[in-house]
N, C-alpha and C positions, 0 to 999 in steps of 0.2 A: 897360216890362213892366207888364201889366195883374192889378190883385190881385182875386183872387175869394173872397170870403167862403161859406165851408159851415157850416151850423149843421146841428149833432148828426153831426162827421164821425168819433165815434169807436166809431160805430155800426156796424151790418153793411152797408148799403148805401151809406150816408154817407161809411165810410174806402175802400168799394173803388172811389166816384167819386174821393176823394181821387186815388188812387193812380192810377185809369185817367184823369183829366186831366192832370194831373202829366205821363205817359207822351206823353201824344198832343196837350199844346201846350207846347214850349219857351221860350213868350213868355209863360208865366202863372204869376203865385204864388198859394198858397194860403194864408188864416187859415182856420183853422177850431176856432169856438165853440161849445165841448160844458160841457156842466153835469156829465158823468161822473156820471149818474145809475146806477142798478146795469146797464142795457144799454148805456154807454158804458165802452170799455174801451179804455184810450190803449193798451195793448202792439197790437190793431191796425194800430197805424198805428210799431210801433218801427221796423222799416227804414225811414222817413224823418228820425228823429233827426239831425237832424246838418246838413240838405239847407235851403240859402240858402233856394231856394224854400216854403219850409214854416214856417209859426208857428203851434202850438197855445196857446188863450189858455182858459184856463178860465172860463165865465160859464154863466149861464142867458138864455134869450132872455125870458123874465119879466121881467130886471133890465134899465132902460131905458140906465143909466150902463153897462155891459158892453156891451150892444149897440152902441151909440155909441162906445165905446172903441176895440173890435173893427172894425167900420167903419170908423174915421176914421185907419188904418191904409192909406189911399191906397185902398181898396175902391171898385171900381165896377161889380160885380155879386154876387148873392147867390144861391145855390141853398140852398132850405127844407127840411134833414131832419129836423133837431130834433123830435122827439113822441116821446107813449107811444103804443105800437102792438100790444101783445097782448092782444086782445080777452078771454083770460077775467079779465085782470087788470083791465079796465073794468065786467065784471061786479061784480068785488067790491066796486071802490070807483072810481067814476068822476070825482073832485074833481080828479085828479094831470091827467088825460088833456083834463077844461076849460083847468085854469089852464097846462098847458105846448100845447097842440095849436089853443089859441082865445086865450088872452090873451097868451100869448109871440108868436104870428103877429101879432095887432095893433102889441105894441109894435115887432117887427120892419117892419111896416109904417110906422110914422110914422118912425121912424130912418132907414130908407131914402130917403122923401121927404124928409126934414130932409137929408138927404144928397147929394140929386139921385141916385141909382140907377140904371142904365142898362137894367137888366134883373133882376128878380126872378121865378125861379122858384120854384111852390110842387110841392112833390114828395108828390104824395097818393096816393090809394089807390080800386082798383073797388070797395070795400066800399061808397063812399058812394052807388053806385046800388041797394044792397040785393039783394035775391034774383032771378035769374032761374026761366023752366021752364024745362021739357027743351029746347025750343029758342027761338032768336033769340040778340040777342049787343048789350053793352052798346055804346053809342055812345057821340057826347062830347053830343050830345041827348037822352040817356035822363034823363027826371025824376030827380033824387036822390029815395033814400027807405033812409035808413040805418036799420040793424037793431037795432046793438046803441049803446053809449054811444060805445064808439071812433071805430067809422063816423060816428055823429053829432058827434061835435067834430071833425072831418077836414070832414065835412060844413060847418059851421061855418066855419072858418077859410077854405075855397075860396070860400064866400058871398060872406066878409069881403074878401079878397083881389079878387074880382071886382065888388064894392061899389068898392075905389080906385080900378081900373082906369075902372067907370064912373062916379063921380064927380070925381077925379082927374087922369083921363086916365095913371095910375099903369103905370108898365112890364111886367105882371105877364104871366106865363104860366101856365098851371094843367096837369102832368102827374099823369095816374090810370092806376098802373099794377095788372098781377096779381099774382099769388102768386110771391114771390123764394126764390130758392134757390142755395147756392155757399158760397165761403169765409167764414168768419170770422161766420157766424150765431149767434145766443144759441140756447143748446141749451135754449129753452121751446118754440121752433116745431116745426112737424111732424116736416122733415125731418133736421134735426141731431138732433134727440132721440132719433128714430127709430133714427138710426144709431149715435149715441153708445151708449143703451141694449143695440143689440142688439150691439155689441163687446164689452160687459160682460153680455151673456145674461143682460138684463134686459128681462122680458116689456114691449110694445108697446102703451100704450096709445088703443083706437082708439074715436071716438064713436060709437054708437049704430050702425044697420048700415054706417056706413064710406059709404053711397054719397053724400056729398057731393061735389059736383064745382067743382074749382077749373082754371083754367088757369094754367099756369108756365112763370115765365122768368128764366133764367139773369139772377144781378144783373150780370153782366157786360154783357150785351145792353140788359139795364136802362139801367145807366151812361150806354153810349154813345144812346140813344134820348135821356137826359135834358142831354147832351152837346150833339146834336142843336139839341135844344129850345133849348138856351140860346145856340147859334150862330144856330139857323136859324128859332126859333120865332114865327111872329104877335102880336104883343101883345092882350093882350084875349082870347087861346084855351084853351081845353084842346084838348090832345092823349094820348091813349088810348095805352100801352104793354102789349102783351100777347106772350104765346111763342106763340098759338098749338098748344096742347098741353092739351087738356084731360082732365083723369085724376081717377076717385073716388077718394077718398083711403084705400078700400081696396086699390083696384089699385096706389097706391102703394107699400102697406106690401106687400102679395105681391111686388113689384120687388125695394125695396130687401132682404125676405128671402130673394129669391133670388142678389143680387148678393153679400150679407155670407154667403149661406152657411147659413142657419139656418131651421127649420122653422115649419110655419104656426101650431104650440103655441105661439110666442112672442104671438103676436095675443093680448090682453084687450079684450074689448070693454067698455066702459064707458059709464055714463048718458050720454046727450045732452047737450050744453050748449045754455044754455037761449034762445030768439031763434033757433038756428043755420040762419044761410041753407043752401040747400040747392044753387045751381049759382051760378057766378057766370063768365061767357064774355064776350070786349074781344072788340070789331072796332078793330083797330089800322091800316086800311087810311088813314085820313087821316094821322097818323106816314108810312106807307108813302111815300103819294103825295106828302107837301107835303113832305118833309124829308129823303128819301131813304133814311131808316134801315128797317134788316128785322132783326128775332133771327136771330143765325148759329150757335148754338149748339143741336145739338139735344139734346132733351131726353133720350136715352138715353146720350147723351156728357156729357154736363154732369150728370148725377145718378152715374156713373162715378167721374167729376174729382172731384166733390163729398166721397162714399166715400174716396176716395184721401187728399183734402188732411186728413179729419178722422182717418185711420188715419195719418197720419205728422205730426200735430203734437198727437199725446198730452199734451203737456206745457200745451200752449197750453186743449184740452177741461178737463183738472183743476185748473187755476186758474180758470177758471170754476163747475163744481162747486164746488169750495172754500170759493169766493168771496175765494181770497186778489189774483185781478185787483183787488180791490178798490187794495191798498194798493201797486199800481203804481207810480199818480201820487207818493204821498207818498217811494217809493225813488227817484224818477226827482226828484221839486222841493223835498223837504224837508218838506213841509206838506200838509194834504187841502181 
């Protein structure tokens, strides 16, 4: 049986690769090394409690001895989620988002080579191409030219990553996908927040006129694209994940207030945030063509699904408000 290393899998897109590899290869186990920073949340991942297949090891990927540890737990390949990743939080203070998104990917880097690695994906983001116009669509050839601090350490780290590959000769793969949405999201992003709030007919708050435009896609589709990559992916590439779905994130919020039921008085519009790209559109047609995978999930079903799973695990949303996920880990191992 082959062991695959996920860093930062007790995150939102991180635990639902967990669980969608898990499901769809029966010859693989999982570690996976999360630091349970305040967007790691082991309860995530509680229905695997218990499953041969599965070891959660607590570290940081900054810490060179954790990384090593975690690895050398029979590991021979590694999928990269571990980051901070909400841009207004990079606004405020962007020191967390260097040292976990730029310095933990290094040292992940050199462990893996100390390791012999089979394959290292790095799991990134279209942010790092920066802002599109009204039209064309990002490539895996589009110049990077990151906006804000986030984008620019993500930036960063894929540089760094594509630095081993060619110096190295290093295993590495580089996916950049869009805008995720689905279960188990930290309710700061648009769309759980969106919905969280408006269950509790709590006004909606929207940036400046809403017509930013993002494309989305189910992290499910994500998953398995990054799935893909990691079975079928080129070394030395990126590959582009996108849904295919592009919506201003006011049309969003008019959606999701007509699916929850509630009127358009919920909308506040509120100041711009500052840098804010303004479109950002994947050509995911290489994914498409070299790897077989396509998003099957459409975007008016999968925003439905979405709605449903966070109206029926109430319990799950208020330990995050709370903030008593917090003390999960320490009910579950004795210690934080």
């Amino acid at each position: 049986m082959s062991a695959l290393l996920v860093t930062g899998g007790c995150g939102f897109i991180g635990s639902n690769y967990i669980r969608f590899v898990l499901n769809a290869d029966p010859a693989i186990s999982v570690v996976n090394l999360d630091a349970l920073t305040y967007a790691g949340n082991l309860a995530n991942l509680a229905d695997l409690e218990g499953n041969p297949r599965y070891r959660f090891v607590k570290g940081d990927i900054t810490d060179p001895s954790a990384v090593r540890k975690a690895i050398g737990a029979g590991v021979n390949a590694i999928v990269n989620f571990a980051a901070e990743s909400h841009v207004d939080r990079s606004i405020m203070d962007s020191g967390p988002f260097v040292r976990t998104n730029v310095v933990g990917t290094q040292v992940l880097l050199d462990a893996a080579r100390e390791h012999k690695i089979s394959k290292f994906v790095q799991v990134s983001t279209d942010e790092v191409y920066g802002s599109l116009g009204p039209t064309g669509f990002f490539t895996e050839t589009t110049p990077i030219a990151p906006s804000s601090p986030y984008s620019a350490s993500k930036a960063a780290a894929d540089l760094l990553v594509y630095s081993y590959f060619h110096t190295f000769q290093f295993p590495a793969v580089i996916t950049r996908c869009s805008n995720n949405y689905g279960p188990y999201q930290f309710p700061e992003k648009l769309i759980p927040l969106f919905i969280t709030n408006l269950f509790n007919d709590i006004p909606v708050p929207v940036y400046g006129d809403g017509q930013q435009i993002r494309d989305w896609i189910h992290v499910l589709d994500h998953c398995a694209g990054i799935e893909a990559v990691r079975q079928r992916g080129r070394i030395g590439e990126v590959y582009n994940l996108g849904g295919r779905t592009e919506r201003t994130n006011l049309e969003i919020t008019h959606l999701l207030l007509d699916l929850i039921g509630k009127p358009r008085t919920m909308i506040k519009h509120v100041k711009d945030r500052p840098g804010h790209d303004r479109r950002y559109a994947i050509d995911c047609s290489k994914a498409e063509r070299e790897l077989g995978w396509n998003p099957a999930i459409s975007f008016e079903k999968g925003l439905r699904d979405t709605i449903e799973w966070y109206r029926s695990h109430p319990q799950w949303v208020e330990t995050i408000r709370s903030g008593e996920y917090r003390s999960y880990y320490e009910k579950q191992y004795g210690h934080r």
